[in-house]
Biopython code that builds the backbone (N, CA, C, O; Angstrom):
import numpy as np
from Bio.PDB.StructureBuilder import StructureBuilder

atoms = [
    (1, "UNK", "N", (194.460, 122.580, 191.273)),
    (1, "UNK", "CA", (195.742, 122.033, 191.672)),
    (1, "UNK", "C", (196.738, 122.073, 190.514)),
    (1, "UNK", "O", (197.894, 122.405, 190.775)),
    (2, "UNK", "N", (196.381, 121.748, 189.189)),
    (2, "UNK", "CA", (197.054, 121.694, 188.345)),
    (2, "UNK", "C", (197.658, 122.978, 187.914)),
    (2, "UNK", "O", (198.870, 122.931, 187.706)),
    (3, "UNK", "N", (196.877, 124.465, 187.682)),
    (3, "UNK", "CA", (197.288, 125.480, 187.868)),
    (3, "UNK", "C", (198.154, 125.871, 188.813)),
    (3, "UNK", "O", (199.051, 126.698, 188.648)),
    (4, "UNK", "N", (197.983, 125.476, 189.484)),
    (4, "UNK", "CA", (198.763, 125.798, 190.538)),
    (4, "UNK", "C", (200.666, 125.733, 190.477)),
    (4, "UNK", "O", (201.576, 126.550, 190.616)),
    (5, "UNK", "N", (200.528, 124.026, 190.145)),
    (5, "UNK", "CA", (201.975, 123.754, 189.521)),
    (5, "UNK", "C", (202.224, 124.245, 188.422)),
    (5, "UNK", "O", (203.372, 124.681, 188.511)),
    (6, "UNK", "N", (201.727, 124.487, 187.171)),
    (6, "UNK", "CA", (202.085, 125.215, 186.139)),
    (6, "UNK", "C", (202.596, 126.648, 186.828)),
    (6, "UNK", "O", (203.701, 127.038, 186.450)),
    (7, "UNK", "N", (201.786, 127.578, 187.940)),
    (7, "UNK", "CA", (202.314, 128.716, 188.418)),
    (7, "UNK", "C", (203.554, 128.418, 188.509)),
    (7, "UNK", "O", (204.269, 128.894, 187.627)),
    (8, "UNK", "N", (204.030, 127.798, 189.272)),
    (8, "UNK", "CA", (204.764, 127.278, 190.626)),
    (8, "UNK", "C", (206.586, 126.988, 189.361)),
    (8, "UNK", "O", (207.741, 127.415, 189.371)),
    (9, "UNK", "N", (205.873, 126.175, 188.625)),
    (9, "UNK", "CA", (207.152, 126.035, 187.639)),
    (9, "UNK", "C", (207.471, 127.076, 186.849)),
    (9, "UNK", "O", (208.609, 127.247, 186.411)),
    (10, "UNK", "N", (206.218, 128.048, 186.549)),
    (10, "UNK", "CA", (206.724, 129.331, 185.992)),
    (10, "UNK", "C", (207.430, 130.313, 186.823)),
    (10, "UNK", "O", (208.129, 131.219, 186.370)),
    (11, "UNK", "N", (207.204, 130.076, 188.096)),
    (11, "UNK", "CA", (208.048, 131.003, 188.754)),
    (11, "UNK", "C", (209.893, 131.036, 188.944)),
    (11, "UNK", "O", (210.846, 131.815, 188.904)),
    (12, "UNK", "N", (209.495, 129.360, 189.204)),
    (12, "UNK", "CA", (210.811, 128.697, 189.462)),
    (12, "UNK", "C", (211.449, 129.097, 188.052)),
    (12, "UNK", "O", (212.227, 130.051, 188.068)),
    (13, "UNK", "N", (211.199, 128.472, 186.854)),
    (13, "UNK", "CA", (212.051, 129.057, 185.672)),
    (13, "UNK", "C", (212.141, 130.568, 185.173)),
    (13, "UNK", "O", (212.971, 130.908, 184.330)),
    (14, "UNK", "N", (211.171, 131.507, 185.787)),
    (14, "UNK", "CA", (211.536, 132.521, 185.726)),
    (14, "UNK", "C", (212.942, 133.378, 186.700)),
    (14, "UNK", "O", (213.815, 134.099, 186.217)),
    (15, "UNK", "N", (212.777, 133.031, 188.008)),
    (15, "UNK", "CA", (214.084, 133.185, 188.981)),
    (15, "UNK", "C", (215.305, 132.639, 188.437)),
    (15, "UNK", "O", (216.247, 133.426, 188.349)),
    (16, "UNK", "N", (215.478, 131.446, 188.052)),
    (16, "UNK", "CA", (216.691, 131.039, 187.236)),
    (16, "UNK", "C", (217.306, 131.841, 186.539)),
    (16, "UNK", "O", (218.533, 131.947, 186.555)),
    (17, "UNK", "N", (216.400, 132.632, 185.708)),
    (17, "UNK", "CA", (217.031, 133.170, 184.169)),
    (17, "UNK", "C", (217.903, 134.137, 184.890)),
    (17, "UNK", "O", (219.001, 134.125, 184.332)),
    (18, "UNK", "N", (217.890, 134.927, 185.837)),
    (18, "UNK", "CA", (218.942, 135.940, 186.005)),
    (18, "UNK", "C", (220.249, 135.555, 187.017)),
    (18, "UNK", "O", (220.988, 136.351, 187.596)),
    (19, "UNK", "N", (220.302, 133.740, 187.045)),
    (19, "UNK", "CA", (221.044, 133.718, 187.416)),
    (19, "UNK", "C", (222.184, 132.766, 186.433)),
    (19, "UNK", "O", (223.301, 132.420, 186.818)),
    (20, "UNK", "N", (221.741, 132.544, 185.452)),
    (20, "UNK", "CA", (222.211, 131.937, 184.475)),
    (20, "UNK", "C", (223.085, 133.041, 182.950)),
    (20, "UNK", "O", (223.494, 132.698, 181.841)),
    (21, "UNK", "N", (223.056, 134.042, 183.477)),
    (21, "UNK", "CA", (223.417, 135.647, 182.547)),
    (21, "UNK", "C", (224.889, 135.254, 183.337)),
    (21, "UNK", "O", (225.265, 134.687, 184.363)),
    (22, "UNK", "N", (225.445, 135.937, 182.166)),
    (22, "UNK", "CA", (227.434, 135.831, 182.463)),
    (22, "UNK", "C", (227.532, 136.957, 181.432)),
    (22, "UNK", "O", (226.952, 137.234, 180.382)),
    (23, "UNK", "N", (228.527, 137.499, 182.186)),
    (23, "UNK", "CA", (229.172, 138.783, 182.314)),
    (23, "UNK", "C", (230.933, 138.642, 181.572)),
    (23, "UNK", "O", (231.966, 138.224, 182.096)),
    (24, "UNK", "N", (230.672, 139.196, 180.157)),
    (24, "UNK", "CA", (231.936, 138.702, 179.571)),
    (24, "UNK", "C", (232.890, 140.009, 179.952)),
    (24, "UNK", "O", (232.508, 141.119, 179.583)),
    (25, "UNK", "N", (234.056, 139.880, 180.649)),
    (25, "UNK", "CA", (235.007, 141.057, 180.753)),
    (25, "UNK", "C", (235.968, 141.107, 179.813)),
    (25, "UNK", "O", (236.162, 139.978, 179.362)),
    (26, "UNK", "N", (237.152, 142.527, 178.966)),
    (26, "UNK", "CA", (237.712, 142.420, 178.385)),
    (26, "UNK", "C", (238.555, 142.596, 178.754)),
    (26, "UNK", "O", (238.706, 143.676, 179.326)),
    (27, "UNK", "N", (239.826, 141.516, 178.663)),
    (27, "UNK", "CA", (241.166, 142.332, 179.376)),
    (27, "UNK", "C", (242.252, 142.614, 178.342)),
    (27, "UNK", "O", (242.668, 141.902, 177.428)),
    (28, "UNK", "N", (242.718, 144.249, 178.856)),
    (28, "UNK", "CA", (243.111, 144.911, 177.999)),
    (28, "UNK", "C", (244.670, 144.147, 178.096)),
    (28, "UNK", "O", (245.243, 145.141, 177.650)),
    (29, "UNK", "N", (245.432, 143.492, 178.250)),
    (29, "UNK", "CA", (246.883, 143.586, 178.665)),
    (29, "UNK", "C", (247.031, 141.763, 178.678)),
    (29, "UNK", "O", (246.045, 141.123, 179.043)),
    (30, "UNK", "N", (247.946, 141.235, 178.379)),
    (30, "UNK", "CA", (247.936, 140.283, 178.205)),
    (30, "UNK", "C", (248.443, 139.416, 179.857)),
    (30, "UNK", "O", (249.120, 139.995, 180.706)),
    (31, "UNK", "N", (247.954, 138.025, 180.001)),
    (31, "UNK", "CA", (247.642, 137.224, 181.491)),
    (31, "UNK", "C", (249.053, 136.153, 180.800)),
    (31, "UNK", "O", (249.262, 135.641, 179.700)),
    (32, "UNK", "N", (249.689, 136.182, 181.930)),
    (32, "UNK", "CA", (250.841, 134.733, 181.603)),
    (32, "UNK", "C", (250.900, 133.922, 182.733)),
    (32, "UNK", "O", (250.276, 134.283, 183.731)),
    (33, "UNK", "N", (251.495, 132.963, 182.749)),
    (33, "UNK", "CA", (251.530, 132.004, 183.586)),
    (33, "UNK", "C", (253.209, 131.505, 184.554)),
    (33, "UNK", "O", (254.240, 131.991, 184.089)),
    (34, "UNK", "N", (253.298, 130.875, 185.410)),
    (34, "UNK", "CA", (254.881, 130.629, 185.959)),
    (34, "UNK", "C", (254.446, 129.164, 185.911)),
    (34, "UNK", "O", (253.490, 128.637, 186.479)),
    (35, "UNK", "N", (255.409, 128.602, 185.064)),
    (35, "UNK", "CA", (256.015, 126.858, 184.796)),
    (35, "UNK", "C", (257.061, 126.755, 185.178)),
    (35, "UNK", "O", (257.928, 127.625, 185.254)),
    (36, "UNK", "N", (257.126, 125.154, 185.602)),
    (36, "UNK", "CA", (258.728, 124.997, 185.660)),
    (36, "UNK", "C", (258.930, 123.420, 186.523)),
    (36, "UNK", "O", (257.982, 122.636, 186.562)),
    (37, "UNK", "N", (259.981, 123.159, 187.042)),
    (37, "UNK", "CA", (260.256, 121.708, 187.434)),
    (37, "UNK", "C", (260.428, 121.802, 188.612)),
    (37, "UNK", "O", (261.052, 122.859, 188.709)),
    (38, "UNK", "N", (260.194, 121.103, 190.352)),
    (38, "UNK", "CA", (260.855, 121.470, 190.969)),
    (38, "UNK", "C", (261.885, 119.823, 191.817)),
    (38, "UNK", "O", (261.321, 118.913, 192.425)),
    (39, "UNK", "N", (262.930, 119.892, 191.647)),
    (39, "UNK", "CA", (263.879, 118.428, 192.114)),
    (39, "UNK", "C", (264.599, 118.451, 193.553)),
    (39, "UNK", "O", (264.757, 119.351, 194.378)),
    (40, "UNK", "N", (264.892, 117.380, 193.524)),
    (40, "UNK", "CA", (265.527, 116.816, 195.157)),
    (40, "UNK", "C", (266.978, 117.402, 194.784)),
    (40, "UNK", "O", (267.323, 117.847, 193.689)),
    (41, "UNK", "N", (267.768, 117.291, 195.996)),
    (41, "UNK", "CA", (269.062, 117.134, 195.874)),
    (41, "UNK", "C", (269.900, 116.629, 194.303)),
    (41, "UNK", "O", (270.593, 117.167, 193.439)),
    (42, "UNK", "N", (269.356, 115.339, 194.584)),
    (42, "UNK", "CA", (269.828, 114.463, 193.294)),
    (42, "UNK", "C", (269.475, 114.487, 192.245)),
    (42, "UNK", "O", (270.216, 114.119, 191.334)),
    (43, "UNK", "N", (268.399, 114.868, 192.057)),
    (43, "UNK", "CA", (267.710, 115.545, 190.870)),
    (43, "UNK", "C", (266.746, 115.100, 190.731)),
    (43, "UNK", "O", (266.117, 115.877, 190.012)),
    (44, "UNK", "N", (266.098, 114.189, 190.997)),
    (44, "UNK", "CA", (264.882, 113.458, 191.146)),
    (44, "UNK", "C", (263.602, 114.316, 191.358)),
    (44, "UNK", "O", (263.585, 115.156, 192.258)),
    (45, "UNK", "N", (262.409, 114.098, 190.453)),
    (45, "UNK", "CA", (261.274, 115.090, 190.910)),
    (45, "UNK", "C", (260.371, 115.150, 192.140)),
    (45, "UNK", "O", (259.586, 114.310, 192.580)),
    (46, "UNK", "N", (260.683, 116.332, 192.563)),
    (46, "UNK", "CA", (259.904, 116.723, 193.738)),
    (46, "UNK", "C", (258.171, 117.147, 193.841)),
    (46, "UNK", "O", (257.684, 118.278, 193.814)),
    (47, "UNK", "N", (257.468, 115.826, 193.964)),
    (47, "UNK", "CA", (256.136, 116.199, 194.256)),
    (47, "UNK", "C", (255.786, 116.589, 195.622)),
    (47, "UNK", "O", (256.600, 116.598, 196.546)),
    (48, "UNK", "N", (254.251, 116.989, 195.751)),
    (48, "UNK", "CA", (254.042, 117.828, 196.817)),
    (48, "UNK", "C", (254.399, 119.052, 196.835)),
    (48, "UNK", "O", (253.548, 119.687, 197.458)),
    (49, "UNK", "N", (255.701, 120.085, 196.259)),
    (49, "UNK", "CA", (255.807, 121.072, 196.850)),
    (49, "UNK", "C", (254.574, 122.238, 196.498)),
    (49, "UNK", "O", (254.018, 122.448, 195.421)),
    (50, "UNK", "N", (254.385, 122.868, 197.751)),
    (50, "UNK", "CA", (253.505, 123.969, 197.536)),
    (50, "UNK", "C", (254.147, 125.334, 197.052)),
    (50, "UNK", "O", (254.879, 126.051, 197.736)),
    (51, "UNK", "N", (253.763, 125.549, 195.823)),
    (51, "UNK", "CA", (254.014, 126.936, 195.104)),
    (51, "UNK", "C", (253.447, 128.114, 195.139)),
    (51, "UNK", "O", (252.388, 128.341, 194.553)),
    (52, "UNK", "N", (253.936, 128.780, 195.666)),
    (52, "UNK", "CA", (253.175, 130.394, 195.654)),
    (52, "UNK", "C", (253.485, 131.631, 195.210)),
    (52, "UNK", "O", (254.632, 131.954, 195.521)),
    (53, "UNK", "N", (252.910, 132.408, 194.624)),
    (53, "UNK", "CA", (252.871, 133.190, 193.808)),
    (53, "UNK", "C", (252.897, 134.842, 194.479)),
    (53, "UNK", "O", (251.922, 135.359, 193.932)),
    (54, "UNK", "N", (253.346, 135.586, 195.117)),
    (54, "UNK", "CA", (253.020, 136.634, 195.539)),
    (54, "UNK", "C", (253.706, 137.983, 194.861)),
    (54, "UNK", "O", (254.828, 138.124, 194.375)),
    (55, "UNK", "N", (252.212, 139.265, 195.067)),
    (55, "UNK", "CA", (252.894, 140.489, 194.738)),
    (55, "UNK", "C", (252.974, 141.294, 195.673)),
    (55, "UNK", "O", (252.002, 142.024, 195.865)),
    (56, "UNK", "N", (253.828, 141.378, 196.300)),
    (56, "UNK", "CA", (253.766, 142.579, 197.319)),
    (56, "UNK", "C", (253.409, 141.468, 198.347)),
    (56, "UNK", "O", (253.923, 140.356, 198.467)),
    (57, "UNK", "N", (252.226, 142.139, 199.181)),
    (57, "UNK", "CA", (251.821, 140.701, 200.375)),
    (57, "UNK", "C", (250.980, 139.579, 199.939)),
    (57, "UNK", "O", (250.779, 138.478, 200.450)),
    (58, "UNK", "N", (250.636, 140.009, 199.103)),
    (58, "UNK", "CA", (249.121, 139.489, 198.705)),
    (58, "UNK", "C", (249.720, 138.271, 197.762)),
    (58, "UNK", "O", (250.766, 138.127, 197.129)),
    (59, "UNK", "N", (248.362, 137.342, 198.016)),
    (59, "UNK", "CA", (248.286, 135.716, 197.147)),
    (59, "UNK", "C", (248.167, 135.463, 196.197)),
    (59, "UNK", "O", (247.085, 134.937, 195.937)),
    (60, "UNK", "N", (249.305, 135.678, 194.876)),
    (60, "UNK", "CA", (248.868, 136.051, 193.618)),
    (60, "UNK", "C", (247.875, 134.571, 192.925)),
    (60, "UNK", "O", (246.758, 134.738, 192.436)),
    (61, "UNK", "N", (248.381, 133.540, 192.994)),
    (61, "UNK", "CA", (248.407, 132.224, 192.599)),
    (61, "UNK", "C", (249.444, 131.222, 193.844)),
    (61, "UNK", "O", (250.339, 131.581, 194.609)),
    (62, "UNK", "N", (248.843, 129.936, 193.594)),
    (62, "UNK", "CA", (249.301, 129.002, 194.166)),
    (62, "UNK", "C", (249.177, 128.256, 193.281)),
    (62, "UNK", "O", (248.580, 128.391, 192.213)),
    (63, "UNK", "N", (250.156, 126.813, 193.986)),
    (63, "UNK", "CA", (250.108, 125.405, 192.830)),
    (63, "UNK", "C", (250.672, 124.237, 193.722)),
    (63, "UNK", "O", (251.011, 124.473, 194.882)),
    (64, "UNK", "N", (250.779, 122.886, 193.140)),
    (64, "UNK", "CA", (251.532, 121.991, 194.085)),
    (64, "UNK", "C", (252.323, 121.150, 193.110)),
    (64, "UNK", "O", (251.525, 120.925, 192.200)),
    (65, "UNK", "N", (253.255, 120.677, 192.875)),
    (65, "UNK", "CA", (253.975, 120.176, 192.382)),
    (65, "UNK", "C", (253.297, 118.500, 191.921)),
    (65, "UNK", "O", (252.597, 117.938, 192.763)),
    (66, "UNK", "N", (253.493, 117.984, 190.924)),
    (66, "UNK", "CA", (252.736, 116.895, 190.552)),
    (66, "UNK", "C", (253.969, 115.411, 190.679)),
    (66, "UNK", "O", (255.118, 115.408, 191.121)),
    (67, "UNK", "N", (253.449, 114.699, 190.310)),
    (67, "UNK", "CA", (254.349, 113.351, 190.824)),
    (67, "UNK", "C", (255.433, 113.765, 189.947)),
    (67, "UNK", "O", (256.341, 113.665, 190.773)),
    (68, "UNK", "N", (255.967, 114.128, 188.962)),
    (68, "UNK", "CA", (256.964, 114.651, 188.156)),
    (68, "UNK", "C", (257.768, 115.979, 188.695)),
    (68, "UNK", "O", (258.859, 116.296, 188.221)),
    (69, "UNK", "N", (257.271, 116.543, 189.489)),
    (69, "UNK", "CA", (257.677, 117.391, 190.179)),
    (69, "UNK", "C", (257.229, 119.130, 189.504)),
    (69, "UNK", "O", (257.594, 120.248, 189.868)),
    (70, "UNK", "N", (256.292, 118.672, 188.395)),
    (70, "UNK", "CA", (256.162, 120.168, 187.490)),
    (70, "UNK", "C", (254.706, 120.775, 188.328)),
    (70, "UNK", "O", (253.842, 120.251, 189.031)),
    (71, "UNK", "N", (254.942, 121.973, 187.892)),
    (71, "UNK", "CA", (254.200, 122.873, 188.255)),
    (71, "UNK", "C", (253.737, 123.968, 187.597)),
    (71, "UNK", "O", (254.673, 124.483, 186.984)),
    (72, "UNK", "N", (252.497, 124.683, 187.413)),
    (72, "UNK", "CA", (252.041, 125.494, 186.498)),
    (72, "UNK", "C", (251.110, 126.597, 187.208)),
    (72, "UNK", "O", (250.133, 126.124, 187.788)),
    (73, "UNK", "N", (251.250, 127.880, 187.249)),
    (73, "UNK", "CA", (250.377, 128.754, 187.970)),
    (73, "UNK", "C", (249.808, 129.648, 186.848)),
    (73, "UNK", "O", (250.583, 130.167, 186.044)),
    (74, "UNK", "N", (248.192, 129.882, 186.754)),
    (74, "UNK", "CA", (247.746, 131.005, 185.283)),
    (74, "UNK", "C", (247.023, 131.723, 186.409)),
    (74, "UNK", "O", (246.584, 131.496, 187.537)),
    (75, "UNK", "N", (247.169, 133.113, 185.155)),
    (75, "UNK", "CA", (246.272, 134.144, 186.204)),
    (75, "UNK", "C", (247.562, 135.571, 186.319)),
    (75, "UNK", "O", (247.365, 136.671, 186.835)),
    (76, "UNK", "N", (248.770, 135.104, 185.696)),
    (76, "UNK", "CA", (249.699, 135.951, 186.586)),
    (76, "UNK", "C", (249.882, 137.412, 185.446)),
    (76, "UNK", "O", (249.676, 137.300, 184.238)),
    (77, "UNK", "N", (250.228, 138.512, 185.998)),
    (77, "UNK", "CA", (250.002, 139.365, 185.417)),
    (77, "UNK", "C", (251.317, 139.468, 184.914)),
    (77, "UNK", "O", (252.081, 138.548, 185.207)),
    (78, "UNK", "N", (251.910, 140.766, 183.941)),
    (78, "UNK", "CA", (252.927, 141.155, 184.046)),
    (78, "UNK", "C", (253.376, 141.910, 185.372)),
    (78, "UNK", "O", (252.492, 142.491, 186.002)),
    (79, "UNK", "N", (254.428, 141.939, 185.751)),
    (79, "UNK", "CA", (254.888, 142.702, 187.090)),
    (79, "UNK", "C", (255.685, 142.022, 187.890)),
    (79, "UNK", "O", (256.099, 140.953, 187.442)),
    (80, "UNK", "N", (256.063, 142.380, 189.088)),
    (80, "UNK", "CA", (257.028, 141.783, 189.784)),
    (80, "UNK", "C", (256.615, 140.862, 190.990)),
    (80, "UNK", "O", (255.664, 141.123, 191.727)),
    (81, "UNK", "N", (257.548, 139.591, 191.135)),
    (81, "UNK", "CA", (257.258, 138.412, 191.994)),
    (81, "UNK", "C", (257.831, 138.306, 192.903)),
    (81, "UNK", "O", (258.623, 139.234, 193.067)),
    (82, "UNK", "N", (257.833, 137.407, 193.821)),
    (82, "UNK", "CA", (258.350, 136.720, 194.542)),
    (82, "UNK", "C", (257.647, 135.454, 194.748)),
    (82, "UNK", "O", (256.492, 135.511, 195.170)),
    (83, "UNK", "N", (258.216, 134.252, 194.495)),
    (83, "UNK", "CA", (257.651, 132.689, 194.231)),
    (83, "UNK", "C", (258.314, 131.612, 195.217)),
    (83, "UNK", "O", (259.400, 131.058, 195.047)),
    (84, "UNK", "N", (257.277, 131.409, 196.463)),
    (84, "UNK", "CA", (257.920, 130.661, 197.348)),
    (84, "UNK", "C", (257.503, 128.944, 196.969)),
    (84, "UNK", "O", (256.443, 128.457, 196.573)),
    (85, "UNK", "N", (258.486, 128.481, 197.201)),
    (85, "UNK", "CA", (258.423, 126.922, 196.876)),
    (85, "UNK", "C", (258.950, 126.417, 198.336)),
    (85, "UNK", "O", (259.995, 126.780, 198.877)),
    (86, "UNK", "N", (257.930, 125.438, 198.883)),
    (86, "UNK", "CA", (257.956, 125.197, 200.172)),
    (86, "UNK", "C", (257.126, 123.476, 200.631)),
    (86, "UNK", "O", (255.930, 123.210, 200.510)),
    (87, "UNK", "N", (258.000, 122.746, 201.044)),
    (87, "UNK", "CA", (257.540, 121.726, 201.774)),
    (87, "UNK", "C", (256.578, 121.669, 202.747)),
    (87, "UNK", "O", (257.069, 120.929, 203.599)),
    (88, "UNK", "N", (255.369, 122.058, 203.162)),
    (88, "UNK", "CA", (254.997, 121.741, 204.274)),
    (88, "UNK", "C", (254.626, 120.966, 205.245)),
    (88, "UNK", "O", (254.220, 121.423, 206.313)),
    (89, "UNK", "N", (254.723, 119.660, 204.988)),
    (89, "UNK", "CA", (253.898, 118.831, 205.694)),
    (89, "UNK", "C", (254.990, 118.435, 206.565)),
    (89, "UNK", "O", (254.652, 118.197, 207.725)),
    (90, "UNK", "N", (256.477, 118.281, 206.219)),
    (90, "UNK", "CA", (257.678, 118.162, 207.201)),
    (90, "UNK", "C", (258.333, 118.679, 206.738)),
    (90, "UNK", "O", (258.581, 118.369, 205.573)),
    (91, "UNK", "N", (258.880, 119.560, 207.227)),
    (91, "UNK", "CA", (260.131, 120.617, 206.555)),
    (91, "UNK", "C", (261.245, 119.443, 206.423)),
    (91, "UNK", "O", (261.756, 119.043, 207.469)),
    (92, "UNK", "N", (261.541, 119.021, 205.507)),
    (92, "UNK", "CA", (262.662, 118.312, 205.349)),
    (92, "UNK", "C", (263.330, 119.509, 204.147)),
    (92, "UNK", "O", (263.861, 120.108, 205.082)),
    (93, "UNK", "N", (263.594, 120.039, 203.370)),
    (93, "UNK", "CA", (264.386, 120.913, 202.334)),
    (93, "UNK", "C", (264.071, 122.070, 202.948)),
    (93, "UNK", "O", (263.066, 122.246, 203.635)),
    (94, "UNK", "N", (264.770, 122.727, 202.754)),
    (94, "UNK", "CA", (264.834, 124.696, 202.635)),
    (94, "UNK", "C", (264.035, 125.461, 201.873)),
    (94, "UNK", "O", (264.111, 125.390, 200.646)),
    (95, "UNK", "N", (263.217, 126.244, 202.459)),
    (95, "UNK", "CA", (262.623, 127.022, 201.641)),
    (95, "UNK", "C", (263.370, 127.932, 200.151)),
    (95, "UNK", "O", (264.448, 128.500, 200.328)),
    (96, "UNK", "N", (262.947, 127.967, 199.277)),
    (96, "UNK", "CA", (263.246, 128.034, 197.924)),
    (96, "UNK", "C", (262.559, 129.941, 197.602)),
    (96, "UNK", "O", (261.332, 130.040, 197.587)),
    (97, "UNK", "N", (263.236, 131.014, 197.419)),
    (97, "UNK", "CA", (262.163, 131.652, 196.860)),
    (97, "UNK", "C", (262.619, 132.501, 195.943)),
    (97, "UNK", "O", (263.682, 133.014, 196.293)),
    (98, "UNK", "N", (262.203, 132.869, 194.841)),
    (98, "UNK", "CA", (262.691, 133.542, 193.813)),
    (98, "UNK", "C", (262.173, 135.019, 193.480)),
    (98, "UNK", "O", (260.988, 135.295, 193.670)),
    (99, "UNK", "N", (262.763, 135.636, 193.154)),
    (99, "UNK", "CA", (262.227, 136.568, 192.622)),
    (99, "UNK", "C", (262.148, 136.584, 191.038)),
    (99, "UNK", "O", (263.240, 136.610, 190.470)),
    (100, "UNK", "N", (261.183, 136.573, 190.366)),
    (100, "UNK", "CA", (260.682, 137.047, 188.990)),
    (100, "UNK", "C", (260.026, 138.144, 188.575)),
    (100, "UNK", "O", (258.987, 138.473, 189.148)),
    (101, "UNK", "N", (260.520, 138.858, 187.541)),
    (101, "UNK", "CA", (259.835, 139.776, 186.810)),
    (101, "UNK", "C", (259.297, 139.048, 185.533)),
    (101, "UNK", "O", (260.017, 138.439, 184.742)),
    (102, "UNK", "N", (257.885, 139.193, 185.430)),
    (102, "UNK", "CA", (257.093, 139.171, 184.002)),
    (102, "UNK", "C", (256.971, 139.765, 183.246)),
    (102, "UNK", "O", (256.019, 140.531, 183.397)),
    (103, "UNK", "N", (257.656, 139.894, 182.075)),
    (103, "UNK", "CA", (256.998, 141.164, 181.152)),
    (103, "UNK", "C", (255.879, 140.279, 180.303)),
    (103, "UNK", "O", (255.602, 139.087, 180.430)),
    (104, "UNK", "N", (255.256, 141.399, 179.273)),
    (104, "UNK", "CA", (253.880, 141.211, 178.686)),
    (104, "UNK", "C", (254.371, 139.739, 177.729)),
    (104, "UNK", "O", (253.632, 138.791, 177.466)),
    (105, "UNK", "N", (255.938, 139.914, 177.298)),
    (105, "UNK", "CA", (255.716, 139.039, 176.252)),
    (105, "UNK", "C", (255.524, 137.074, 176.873)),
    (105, "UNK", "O", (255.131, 136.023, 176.366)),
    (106, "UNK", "N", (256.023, 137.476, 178.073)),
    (106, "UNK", "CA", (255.845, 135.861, 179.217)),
    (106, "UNK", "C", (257.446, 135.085, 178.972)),
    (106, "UNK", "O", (258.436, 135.236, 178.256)),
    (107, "UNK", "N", (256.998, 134.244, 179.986)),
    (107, "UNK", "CA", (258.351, 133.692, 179.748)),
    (107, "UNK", "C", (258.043, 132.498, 178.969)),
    (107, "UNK", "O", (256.981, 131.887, 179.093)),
    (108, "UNK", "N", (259.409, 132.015, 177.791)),
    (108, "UNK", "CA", (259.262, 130.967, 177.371)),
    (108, "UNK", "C", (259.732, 129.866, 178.131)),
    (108, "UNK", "O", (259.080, 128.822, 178.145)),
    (109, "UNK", "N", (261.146, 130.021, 178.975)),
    (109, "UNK", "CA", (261.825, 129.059, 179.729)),
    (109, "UNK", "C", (260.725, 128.774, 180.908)),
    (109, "UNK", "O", (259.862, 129.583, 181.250)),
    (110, "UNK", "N", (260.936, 127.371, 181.507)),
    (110, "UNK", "CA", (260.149, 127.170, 182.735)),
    (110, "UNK", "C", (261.441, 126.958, 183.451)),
    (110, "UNK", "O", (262.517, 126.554, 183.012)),
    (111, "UNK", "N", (260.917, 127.506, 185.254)),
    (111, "UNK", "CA", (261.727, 127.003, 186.049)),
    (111, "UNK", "C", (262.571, 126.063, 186.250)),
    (111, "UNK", "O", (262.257, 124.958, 185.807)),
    (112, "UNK", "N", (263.751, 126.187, 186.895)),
    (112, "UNK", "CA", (264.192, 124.640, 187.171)),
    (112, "UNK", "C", (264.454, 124.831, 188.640)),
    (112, "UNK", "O", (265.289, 125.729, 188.749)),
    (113, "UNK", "N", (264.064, 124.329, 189.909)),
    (113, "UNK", "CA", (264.476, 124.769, 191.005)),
    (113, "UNK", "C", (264.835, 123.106, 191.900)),
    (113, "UNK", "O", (264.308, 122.017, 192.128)),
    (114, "UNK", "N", (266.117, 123.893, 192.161)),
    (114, "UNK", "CA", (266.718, 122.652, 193.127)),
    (114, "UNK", "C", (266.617, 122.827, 194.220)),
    (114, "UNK", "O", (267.031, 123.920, 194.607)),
    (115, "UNK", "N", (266.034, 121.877, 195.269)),
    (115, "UNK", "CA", (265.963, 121.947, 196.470)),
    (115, "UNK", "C", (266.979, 121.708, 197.168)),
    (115, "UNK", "O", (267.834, 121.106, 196.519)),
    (116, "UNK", "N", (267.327, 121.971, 198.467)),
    (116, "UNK", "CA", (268.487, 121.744, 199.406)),
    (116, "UNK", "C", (267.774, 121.271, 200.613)),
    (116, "UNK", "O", (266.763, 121.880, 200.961)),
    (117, "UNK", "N", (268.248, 120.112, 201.380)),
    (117, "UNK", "CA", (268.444, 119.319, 202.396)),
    (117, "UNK", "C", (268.260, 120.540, 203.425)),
    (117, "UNK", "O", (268.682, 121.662, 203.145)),
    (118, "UNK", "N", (267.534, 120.221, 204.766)),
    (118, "UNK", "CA", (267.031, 121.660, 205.701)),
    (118, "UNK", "C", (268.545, 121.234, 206.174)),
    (118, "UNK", "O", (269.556, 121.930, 206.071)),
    (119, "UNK", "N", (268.454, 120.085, 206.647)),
    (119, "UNK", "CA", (270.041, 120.036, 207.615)),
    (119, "UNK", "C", (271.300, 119.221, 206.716)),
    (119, "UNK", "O", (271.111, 118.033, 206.456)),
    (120, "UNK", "N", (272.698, 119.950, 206.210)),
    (120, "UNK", "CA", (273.037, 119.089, 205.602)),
    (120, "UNK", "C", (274.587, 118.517, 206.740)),
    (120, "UNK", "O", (275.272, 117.549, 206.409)),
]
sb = StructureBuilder()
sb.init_structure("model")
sb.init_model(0)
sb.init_chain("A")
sb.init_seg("    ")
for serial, (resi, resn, name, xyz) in enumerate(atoms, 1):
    if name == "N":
        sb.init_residue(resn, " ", resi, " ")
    sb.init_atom(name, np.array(xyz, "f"), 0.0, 1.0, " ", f" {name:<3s}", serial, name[0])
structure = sb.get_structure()
């Protein structure tokens, strides 16, 4: 019996080991990020909003706006954007969307985006 579990745990810690191996990739080109603020009418910070990141159709990054209203997306390449900033849970403001280009060196400025009232 006792052999048995000694097997039994050698097996088990043997299966582990190849799943515990990580795979370091090198990336040639440098990764930046989109920051920035997003406010009410009045200027007041807008939490909740959902931020999105797209190239072309596809989902580059997302984010949500924090009780301060800031927001931070990593992952983003150099290349060209389009960044929708959007209320969803009740459309009360207007959809927001920008277009950005990234170059390699990133941006230092962060966003500042003012929202507008859906109905004014």
């Amino acid at each position: 019996m006792r052999s048995l579990l000694v097997i039994a745990l050698f097996v088990a810690a043997y299966a582990a080991v190849p799943c515990a191996a990580q795979v370091q990739v090198k990336i040639d080109h440098p990764i930046r990020h989109i920051a920035g603020l997003v406010q009410k009418p009045n200027g007041d910070p807008a939490p909740n909003i959902d931020v999105e990141v797209f190239g072309g159709r596809s989902l580059i990054a997302n984010a949500k706006t924090d009780s301060h209203g800031k927001f931070s997306t990593d992952g983003v390449e150099p290349g060209e954007y389009e960044v929708w900033f959007t209320y969803k849970p009740h459309p009360v403001f207007k959809d927001v969307i920008y277009k950005l280009t990234i170059n390699s060196k990133g941006s230092k400025e962060p966003i500042v985006v003012k929202l507008q009232p859906l109905q004014e």
